[in-house]
C-alpha positions in Angstrom: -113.3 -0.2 -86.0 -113.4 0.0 -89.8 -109.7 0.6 -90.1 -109.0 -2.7 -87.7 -111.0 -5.0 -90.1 -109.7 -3.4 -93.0 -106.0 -3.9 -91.4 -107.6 -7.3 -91.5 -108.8 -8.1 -94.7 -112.2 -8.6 -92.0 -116.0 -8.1 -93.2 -117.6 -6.6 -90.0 -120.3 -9.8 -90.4 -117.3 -12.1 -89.8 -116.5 -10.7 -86.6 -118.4 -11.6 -83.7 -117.9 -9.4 -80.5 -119.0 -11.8 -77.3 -120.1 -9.8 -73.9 -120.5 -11.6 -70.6 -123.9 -11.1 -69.9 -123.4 -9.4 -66.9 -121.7 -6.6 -68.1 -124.3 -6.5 -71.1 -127.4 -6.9 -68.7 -125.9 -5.8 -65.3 -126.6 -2.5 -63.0 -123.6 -0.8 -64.4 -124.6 -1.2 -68.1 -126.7 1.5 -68.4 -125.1 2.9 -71.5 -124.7 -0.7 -73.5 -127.3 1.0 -76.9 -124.7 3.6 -77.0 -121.7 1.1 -76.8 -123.0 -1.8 -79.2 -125.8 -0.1 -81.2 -122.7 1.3 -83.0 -121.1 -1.5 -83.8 -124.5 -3.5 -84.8 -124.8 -0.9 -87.5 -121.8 -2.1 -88.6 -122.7 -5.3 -89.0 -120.3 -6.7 -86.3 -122.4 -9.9 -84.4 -123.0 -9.5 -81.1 -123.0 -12.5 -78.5 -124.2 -12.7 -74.7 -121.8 -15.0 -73.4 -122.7 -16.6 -69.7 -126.4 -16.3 -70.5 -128.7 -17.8 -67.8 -125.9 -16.6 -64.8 -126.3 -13.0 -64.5 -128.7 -11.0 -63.2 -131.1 -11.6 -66.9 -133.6 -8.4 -67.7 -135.1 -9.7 -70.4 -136.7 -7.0 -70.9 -133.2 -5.0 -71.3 -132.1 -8.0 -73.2 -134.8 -7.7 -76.4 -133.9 -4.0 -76.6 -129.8 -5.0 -77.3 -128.7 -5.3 -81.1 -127.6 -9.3 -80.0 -127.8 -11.8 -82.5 -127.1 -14.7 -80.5 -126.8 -16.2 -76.9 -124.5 -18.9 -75.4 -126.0 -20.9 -72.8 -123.9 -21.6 -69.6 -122.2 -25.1 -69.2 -123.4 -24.8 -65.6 -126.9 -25.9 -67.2 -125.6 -27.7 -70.5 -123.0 -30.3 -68.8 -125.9 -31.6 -66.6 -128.2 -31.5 -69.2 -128.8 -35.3 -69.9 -129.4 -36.1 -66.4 -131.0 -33.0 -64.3 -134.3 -32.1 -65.5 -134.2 -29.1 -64.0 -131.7 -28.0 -66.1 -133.1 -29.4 -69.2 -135.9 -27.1 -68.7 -133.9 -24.2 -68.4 -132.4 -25.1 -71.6 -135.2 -26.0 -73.2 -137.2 -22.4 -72.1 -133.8 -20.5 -73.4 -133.6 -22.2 -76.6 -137.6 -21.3 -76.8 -137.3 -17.1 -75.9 -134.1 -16.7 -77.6 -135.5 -18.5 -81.1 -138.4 -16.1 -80.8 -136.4 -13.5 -80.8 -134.5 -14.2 -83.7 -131.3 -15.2 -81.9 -128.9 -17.8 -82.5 -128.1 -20.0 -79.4 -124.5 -21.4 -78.6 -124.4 -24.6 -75.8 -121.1 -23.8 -74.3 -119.4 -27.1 -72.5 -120.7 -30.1 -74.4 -118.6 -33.2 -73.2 -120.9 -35.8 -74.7 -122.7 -37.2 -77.1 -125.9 -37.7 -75.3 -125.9 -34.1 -74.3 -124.7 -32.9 -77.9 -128.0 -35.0 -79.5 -130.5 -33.6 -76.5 -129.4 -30.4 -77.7 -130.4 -31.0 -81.3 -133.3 -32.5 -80.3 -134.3 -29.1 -78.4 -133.4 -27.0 -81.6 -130.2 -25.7 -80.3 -128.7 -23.8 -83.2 -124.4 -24.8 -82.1 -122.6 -26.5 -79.7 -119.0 -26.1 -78.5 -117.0 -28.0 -75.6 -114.6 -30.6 -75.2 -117.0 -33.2 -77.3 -115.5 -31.3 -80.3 -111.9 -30.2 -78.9 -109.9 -28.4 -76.3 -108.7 -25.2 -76.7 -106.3 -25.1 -79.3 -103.7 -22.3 -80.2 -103.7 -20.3 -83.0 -101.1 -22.8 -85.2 -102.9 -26.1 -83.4 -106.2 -24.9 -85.0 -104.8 -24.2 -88.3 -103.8 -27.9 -88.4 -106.9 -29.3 -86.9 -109.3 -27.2 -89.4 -107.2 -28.9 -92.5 -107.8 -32.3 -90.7 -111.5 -32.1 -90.1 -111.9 -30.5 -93.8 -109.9 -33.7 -95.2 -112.7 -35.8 -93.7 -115.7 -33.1 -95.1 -118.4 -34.5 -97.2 -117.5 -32.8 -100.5 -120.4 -31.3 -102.6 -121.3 -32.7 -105.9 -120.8 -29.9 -108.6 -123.9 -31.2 -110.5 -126.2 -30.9 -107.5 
């Protein structure tokens, strides 16, 4: 692993490895300390992706070296409107802040479920509401965009 992020110019803290949360949590993943304990000591960040539509052990899940969680779109695009599903948010946001994870709403759409994230604490957001999937050269183009339209810092402040 060190020689791949030194092959590319990468600090291991830039790199963040994502794991469905059914293979992290599942029956089968009976080894996962020995797996990504490793790279954790590295410093690589580690990301349950799918979280909320697995089989969850939380249990299992506070003794991983994670430092964040995505949330499901199956709870976040109905967010707004099912209140069902707002709780479930809500509680995720909730356990994951307590322990020390970062939480990722995957498929925001729109802006009333992007601001009833924030409300809720919800640490980043990603979906369509910001873009689609873009290739490698598409996103180059689009970053330079986005950054000609960034609130520049004052150099006194």
């Amino acid at each position: 692993m060190n020689q791949l992020l030194a092959r590319n110019s990468m600090t291991p803290s830039a790199l963040t490895l994502e794991i469905t949360e059914s293979s992290a949590l599942g029956e089968v993943a009976g080894d996962e300390q020995q797996v990504l304990g490793p790279l954790a000591e590295l410093g690589v960040r580690l990301s349950v992706d799918d979280f909320g539509v697995g089989t969850s052990s939380l249990a299992r899940m506070a003794r991983l070296p994670v430092s964040e969680v995505k949330v499901d779109k199956l709870f976040v695009t109905s967010l707004a409107t099912d209140p069902t599903n707002d709780a479930i948010v809500e509680s995720t946001i909730a356990l994951a802040h307590r322990l020390g994870l970062v939480v990722v709403a995957e498929g925001v759409e729109n802006h009333a479920t992007y601001r009833r994230l924030r409300a809720l604490g919800c640490d980043v957001a990603q979906g369509y509401l910001f873009s689609v999937p873009l290739a490698p050269d598409e996103l180059a183009r689009w970053a330079r965009r986005r950054a000609e339209f960034a609130p520049r810092q004052n150099a006194a402040s």
